[in-house]
Backbone atoms as SQL, in Angstrom:
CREATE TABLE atoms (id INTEGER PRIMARY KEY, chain TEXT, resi INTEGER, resn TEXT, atom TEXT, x REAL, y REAL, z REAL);
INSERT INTO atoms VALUES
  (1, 'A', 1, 'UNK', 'N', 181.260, -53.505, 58.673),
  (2, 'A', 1, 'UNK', 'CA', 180.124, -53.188, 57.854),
  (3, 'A', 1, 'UNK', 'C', 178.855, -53.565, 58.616),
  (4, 'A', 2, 'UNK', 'N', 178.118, -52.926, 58.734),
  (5, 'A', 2, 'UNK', 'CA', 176.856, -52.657, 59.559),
  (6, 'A', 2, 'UNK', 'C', 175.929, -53.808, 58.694),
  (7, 'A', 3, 'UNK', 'N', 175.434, -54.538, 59.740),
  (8, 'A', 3, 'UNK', 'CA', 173.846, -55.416, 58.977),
  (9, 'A', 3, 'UNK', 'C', 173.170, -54.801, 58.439),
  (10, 'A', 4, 'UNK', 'N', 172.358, -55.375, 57.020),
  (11, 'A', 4, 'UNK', 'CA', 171.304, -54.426, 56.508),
  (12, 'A', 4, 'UNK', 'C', 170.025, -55.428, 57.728),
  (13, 'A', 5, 'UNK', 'N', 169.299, -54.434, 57.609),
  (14, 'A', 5, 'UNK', 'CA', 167.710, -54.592, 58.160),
  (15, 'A', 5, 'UNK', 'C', 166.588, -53.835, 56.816),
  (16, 'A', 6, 'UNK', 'N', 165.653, -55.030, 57.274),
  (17, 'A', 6, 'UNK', 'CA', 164.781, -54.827, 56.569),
  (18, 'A', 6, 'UNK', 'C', 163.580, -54.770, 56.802),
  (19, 'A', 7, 'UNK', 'N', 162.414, -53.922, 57.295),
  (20, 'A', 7, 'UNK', 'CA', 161.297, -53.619, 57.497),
  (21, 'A', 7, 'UNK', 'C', 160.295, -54.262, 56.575),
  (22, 'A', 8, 'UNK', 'N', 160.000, -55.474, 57.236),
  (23, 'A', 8, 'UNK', 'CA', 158.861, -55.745, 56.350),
  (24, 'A', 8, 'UNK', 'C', 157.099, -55.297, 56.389),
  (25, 'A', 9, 'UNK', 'N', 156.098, -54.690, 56.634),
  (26, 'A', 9, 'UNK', 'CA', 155.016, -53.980, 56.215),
  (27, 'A', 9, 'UNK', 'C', 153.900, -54.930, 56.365),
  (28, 'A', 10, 'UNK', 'N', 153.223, -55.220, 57.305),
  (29, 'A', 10, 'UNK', 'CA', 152.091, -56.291, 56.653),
  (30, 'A', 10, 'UNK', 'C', 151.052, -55.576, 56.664),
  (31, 'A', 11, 'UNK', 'N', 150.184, -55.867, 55.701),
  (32, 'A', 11, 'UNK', 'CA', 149.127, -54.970, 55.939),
  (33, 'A', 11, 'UNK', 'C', 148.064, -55.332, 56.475),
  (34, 'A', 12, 'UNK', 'N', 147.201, -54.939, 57.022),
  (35, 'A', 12, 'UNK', 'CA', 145.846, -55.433, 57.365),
  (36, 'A', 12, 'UNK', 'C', 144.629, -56.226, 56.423),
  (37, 'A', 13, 'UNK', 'N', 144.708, -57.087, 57.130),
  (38, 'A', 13, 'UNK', 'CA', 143.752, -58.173, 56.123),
  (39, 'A', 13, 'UNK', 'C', 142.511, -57.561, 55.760),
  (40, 'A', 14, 'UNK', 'N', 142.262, -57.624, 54.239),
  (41, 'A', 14, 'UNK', 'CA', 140.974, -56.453, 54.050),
  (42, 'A', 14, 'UNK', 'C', 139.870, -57.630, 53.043),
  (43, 'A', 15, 'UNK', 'N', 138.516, -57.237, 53.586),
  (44, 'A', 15, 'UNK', 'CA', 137.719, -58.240, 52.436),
  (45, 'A', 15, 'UNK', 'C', 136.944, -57.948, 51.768),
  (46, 'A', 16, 'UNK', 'N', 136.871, -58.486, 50.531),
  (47, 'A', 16, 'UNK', 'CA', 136.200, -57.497, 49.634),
  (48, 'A', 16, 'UNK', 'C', 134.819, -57.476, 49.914),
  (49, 'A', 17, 'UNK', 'N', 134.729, -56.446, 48.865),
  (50, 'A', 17, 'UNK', 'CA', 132.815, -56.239, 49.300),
  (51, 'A', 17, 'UNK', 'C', 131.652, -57.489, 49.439),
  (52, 'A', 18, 'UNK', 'N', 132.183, -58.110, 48.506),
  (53, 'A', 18, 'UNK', 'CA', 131.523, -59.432, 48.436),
  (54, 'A', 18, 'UNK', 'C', 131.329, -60.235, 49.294),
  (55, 'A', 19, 'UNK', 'N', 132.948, -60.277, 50.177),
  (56, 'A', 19, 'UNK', 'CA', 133.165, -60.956, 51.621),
  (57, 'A', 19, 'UNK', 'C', 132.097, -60.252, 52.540),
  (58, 'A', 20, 'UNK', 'N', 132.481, -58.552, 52.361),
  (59, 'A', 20, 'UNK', 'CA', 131.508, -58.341, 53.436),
  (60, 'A', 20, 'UNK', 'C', 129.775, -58.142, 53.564),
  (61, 'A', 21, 'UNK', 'N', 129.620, -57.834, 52.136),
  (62, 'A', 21, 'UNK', 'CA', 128.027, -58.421, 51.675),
  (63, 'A', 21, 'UNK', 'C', 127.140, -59.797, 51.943),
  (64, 'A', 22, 'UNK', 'N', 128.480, -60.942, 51.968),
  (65, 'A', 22, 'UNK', 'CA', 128.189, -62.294, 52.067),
  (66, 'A', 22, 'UNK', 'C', 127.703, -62.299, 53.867),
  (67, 'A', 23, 'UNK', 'N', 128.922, -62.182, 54.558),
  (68, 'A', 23, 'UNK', 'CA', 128.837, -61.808, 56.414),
  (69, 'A', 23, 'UNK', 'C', 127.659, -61.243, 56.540),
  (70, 'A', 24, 'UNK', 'N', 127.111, -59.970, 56.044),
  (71, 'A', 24, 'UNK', 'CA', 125.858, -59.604, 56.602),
  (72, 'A', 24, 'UNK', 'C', 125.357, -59.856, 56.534),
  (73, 'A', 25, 'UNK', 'N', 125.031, -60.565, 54.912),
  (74, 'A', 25, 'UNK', 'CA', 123.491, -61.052, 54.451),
  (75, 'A', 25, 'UNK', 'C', 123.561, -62.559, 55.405),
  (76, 'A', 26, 'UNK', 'N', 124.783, -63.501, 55.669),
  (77, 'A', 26, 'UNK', 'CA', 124.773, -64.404, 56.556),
  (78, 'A', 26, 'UNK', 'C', 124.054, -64.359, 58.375),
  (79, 'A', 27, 'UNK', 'N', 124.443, -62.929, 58.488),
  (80, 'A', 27, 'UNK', 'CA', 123.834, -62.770, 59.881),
  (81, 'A', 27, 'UNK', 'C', 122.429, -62.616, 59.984),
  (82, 'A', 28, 'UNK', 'N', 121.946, -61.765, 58.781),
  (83, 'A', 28, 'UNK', 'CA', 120.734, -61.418, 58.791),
  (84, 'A', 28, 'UNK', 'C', 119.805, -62.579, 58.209),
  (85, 'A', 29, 'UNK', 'N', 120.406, -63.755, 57.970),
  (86, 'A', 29, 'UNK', 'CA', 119.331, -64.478, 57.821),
  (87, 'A', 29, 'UNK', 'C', 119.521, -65.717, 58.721),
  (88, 'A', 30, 'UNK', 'N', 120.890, -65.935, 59.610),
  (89, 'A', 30, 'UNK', 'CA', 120.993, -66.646, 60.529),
  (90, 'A', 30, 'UNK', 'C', 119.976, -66.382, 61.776),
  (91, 'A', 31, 'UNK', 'N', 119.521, -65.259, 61.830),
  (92, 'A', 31, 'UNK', 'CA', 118.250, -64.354, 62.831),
  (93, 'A', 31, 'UNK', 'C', 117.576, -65.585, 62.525),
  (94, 'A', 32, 'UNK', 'N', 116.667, -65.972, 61.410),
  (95, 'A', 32, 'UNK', 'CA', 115.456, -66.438, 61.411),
  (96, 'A', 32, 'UNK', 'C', 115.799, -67.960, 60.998),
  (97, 'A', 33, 'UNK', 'N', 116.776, -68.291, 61.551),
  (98, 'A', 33, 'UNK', 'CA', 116.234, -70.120, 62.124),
  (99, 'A', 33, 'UNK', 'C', 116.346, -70.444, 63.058),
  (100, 'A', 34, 'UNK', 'N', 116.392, -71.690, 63.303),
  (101, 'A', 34, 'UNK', 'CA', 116.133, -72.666, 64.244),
  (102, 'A', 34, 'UNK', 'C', 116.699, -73.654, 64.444),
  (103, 'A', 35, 'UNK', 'N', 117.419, -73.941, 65.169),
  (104, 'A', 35, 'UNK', 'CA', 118.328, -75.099, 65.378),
  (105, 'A', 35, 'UNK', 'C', 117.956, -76.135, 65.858),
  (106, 'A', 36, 'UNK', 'N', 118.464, -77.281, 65.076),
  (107, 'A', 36, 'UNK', 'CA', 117.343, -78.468, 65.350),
  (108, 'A', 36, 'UNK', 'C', 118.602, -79.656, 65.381),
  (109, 'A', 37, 'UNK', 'N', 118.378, -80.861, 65.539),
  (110, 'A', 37, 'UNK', 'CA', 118.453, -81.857, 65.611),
  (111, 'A', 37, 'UNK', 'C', 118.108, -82.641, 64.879),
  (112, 'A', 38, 'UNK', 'N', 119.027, -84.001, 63.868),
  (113, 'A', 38, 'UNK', 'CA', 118.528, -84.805, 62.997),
  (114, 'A', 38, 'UNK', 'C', 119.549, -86.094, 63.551),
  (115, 'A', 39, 'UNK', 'N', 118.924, -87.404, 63.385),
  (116, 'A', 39, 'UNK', 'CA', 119.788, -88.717, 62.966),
  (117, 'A', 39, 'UNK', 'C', 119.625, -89.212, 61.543),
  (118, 'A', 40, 'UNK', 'N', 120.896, -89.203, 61.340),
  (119, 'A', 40, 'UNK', 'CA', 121.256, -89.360, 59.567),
  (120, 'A', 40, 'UNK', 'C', 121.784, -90.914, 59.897),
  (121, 'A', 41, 'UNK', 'N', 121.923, -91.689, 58.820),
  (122, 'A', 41, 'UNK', 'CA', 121.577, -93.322, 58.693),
  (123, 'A', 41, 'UNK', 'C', 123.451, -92.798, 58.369),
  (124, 'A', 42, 'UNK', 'N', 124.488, -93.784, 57.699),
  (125, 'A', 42, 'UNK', 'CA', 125.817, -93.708, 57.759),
  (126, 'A', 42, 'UNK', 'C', 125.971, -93.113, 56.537),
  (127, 'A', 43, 'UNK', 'N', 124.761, -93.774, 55.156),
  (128, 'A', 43, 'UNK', 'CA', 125.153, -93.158, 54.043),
  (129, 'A', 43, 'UNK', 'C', 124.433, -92.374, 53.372),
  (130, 'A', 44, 'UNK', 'N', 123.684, -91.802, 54.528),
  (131, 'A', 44, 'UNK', 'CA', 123.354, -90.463, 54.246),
  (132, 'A', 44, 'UNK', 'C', 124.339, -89.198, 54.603),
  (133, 'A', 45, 'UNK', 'N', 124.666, -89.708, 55.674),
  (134, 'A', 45, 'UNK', 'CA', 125.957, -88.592, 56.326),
  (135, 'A', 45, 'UNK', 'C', 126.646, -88.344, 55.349),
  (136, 'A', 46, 'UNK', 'N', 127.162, -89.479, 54.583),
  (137, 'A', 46, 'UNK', 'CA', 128.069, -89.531, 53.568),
  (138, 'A', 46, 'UNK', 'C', 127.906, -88.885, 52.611),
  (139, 'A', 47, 'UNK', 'N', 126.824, -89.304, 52.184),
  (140, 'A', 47, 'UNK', 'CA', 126.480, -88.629, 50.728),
  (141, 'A', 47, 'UNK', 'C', 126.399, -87.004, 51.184),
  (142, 'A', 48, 'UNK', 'N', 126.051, -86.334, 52.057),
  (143, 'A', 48, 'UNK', 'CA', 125.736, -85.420, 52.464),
  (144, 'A', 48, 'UNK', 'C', 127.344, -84.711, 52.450),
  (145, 'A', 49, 'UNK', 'N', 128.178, -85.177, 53.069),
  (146, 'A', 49, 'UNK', 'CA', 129.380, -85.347, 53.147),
  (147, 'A', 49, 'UNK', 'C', 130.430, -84.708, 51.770),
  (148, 'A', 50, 'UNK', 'N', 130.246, -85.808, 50.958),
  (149, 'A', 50, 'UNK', 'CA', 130.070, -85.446, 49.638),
  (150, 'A', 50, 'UNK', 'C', 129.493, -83.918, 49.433),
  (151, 'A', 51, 'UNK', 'N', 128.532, -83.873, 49.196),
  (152, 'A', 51, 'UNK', 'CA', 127.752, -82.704, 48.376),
  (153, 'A', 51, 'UNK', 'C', 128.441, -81.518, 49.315),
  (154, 'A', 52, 'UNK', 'N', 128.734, -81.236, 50.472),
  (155, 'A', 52, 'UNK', 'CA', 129.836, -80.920, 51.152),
  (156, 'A', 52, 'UNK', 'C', 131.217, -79.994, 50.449),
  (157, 'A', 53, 'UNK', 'N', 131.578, -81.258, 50.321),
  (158, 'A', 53, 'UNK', 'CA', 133.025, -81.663, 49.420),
  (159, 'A', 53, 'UNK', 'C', 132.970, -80.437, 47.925),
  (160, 'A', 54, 'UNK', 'N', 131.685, -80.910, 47.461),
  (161, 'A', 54, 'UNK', 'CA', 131.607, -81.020, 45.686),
  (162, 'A', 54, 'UNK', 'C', 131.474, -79.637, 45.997),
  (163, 'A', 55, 'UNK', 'N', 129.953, -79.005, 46.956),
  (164, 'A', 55, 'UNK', 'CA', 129.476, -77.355, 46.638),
  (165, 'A', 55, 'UNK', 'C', 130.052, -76.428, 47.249),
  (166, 'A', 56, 'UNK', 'N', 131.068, -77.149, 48.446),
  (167, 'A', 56, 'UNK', 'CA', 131.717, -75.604, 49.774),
  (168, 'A', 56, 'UNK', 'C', 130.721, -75.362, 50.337),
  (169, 'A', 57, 'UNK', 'N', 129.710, -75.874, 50.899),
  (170, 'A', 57, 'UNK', 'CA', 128.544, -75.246, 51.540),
  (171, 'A', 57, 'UNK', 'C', 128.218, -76.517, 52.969),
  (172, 'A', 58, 'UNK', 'N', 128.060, -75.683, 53.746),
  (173, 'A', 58, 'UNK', 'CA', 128.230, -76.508, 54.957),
  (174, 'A', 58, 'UNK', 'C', 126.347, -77.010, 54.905),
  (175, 'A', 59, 'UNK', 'N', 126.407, -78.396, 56.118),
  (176, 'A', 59, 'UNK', 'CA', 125.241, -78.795, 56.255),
  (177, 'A', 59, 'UNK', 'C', 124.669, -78.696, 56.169),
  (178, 'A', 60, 'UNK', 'N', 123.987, -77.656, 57.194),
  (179, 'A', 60, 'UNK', 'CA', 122.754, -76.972, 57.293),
  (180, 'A', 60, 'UNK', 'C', 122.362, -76.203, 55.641),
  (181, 'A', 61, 'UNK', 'N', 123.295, -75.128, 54.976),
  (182, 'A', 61, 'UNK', 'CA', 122.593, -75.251, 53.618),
  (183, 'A', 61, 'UNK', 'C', 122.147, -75.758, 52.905),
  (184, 'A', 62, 'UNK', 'N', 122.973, -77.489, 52.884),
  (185, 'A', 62, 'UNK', 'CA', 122.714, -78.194, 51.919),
  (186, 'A', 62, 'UNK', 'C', 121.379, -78.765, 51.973),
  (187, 'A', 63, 'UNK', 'N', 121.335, -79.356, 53.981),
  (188, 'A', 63, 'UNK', 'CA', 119.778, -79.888, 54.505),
  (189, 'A', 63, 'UNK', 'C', 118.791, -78.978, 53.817),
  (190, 'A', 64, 'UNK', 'N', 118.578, -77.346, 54.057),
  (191, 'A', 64, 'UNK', 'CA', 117.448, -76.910, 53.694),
  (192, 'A', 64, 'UNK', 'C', 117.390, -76.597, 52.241),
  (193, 'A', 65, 'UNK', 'N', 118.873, -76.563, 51.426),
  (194, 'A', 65, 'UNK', 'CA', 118.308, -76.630, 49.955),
  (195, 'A', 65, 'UNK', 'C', 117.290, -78.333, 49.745),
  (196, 'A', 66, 'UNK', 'N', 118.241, -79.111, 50.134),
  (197, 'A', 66, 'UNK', 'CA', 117.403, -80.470, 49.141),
  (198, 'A', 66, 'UNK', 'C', 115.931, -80.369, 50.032),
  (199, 'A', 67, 'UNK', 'N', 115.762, -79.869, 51.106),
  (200, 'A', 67, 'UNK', 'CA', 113.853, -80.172, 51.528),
  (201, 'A', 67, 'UNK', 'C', 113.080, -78.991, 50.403),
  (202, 'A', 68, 'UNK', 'N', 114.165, -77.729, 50.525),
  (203, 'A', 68, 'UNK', 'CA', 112.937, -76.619, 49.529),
  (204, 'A', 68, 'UNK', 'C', 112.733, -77.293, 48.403),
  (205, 'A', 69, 'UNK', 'N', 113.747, -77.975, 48.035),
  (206, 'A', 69, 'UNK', 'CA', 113.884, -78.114, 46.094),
  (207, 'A', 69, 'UNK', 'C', 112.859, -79.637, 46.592),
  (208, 'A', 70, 'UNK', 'N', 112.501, -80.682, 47.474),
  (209, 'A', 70, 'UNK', 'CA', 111.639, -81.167, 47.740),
  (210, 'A', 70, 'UNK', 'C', 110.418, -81.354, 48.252),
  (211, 'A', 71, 'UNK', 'N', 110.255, -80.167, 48.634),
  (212, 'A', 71, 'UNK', 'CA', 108.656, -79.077, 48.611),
  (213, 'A', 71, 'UNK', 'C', 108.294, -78.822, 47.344),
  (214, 'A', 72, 'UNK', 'N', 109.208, -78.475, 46.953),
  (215, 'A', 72, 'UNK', 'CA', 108.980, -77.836, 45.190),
  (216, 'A', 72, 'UNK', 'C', 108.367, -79.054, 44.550),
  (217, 'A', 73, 'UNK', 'N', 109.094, -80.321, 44.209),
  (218, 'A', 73, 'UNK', 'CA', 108.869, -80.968, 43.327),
  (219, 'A', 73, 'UNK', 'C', 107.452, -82.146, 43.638),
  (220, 'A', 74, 'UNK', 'N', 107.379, -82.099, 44.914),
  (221, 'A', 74, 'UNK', 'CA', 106.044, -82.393, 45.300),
  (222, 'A', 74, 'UNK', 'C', 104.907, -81.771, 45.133),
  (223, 'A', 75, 'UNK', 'N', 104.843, -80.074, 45.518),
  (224, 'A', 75, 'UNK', 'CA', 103.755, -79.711, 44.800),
  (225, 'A', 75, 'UNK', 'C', 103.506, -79.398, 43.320),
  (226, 'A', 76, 'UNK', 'N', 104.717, -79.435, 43.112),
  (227, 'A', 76, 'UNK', 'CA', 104.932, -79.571, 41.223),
  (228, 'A', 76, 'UNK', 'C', 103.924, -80.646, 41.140),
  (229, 'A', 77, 'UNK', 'N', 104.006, -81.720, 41.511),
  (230, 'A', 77, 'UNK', 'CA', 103.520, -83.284, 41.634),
  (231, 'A', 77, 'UNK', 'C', 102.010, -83.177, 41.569),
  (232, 'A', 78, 'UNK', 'N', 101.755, -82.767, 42.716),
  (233, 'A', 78, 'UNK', 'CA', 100.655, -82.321, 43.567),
  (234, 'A', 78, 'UNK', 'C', 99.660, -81.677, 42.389),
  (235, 'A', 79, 'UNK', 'N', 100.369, -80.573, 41.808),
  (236, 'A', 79, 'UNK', 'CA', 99.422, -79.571, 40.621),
  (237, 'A', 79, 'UNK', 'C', 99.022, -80.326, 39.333),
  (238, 'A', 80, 'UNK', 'N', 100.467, -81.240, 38.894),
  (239, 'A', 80, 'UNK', 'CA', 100.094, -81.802, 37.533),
  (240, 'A', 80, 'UNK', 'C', 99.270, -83.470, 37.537),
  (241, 'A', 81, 'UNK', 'N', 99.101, -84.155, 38.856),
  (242, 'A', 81, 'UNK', 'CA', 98.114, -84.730, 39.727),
  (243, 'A', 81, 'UNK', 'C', 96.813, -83.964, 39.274),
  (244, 'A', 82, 'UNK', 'N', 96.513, -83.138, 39.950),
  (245, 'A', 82, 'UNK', 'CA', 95.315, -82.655, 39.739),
  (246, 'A', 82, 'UNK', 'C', 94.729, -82.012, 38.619),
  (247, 'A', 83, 'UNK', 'N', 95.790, -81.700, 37.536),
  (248, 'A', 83, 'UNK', 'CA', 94.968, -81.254, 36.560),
  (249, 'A', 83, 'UNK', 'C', 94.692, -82.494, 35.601),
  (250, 'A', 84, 'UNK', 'N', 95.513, -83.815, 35.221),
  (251, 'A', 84, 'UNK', 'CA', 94.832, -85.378, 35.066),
  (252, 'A', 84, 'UNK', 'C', 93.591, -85.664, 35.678),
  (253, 'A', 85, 'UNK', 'N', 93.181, -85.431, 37.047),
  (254, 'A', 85, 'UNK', 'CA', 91.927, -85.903, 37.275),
  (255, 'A', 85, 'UNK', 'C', 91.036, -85.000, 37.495),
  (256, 'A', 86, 'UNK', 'N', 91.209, -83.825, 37.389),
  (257, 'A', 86, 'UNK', 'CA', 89.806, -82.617, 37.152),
  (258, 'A', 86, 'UNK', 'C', 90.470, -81.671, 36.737),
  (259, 'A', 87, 'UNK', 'N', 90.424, -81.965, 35.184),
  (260, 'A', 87, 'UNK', 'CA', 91.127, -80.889, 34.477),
  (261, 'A', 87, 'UNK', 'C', 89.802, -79.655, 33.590),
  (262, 'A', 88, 'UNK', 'N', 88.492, -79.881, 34.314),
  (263, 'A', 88, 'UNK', 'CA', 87.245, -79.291, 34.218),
  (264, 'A', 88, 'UNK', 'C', 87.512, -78.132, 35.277),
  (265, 'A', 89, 'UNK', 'N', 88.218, -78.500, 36.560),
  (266, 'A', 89, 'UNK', 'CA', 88.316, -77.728, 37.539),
  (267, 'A', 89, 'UNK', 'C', 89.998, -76.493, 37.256),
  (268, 'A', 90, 'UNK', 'N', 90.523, -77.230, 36.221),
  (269, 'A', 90, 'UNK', 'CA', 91.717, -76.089, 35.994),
  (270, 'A', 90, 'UNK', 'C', 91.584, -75.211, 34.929),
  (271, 'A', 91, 'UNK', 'N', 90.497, -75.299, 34.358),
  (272, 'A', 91, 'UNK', 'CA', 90.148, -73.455, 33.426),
  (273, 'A', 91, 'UNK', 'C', 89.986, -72.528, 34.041),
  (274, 'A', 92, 'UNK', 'N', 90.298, -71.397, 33.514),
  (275, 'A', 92, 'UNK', 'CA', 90.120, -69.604, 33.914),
  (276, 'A', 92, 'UNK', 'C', 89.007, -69.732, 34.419),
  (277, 'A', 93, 'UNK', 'N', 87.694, -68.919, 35.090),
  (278, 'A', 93, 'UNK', 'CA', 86.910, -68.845, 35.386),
  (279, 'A', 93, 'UNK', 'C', 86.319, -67.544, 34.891),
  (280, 'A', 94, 'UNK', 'N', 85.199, -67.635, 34.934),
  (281, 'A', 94, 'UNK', 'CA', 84.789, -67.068, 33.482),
  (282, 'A', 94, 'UNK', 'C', 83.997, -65.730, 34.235),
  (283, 'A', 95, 'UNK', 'N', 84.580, -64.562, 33.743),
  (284, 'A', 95, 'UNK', 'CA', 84.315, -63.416, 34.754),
  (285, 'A', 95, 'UNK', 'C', 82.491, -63.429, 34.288),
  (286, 'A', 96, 'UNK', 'N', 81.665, -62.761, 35.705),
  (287, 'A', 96, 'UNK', 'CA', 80.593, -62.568, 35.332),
  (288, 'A', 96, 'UNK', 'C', 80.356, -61.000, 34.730),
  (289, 'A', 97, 'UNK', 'N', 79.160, -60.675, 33.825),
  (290, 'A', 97, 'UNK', 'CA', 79.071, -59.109, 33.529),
  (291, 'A', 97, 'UNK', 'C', 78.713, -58.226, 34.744),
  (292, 'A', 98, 'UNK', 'N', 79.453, -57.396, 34.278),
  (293, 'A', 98, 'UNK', 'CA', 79.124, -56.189, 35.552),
  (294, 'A', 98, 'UNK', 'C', 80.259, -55.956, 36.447),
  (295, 'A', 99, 'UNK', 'N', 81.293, -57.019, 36.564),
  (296, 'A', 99, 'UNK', 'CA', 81.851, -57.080, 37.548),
  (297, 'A', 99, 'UNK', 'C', 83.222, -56.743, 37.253);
C-alpha cells in the first residue's frame, strides 16, 4: 500500500490595509525627523520602559508624545497666566467704523 502524501499550501503572508496604511503613513513621516541623542537618569529609562510595555509604542513616540502634550500644557499655563494679570488685555477688540 502506497504512502499517502500530503500537499500542504502556504500562502503568502498578506497585510491588511491598515498594516499597509500604517507602513506608509510611518515612512512618510519618518522623512521629517531627526535623530538625536538623549541621557536618561535609570528611572527614567524605566518608567519610559514601562509606558513601552503598557502602549506598544516604541521610544521615540513616546519621547515626542510626552514633550508635545508638554508644550501644550505650558502654554495652556502660559495663556491662563496671562489672562489673571491683564485680563483688560484679553477682550475682543472693538472693530473701528468703516472698516
Amino acid at each position: 500500500m502506497p504512502a499517502s502524501t500530503r500537499t500542504i499550501e502556504s500562502k503568502p503572508a498578506r497585510r491588511t490595509q491598515t498594516a499597509l496604511s500604517k507602513t506608509a503613513e510611518s515612512k512618510r513621516i519618518r522623512r521629517n525627523k531627526i535623530v538625536t541623542t538623549v541621557n536618561l537618569e535609570p528611572e527614567v529609562l524605566t518608567y519610559l520602559q514601562q509606558l513601552q510595555a503598557e502602549f506598544e509604542r516604541d521610544r521615540s513616540y513616546l519621547v515626542n508624545s510626552l514633550v508635545k502634550d508638554y508644550k501644550r500644557r505650558r502654554e495652556q499655563l502660559q495663556r491662563e497666566t496671562a489672562r489673571e494679570l491683564f485680563p483688560h488685555m484679553m477682550t475682543a477688540p472693538i472693530a473701528s467704523p468703516g472698516v
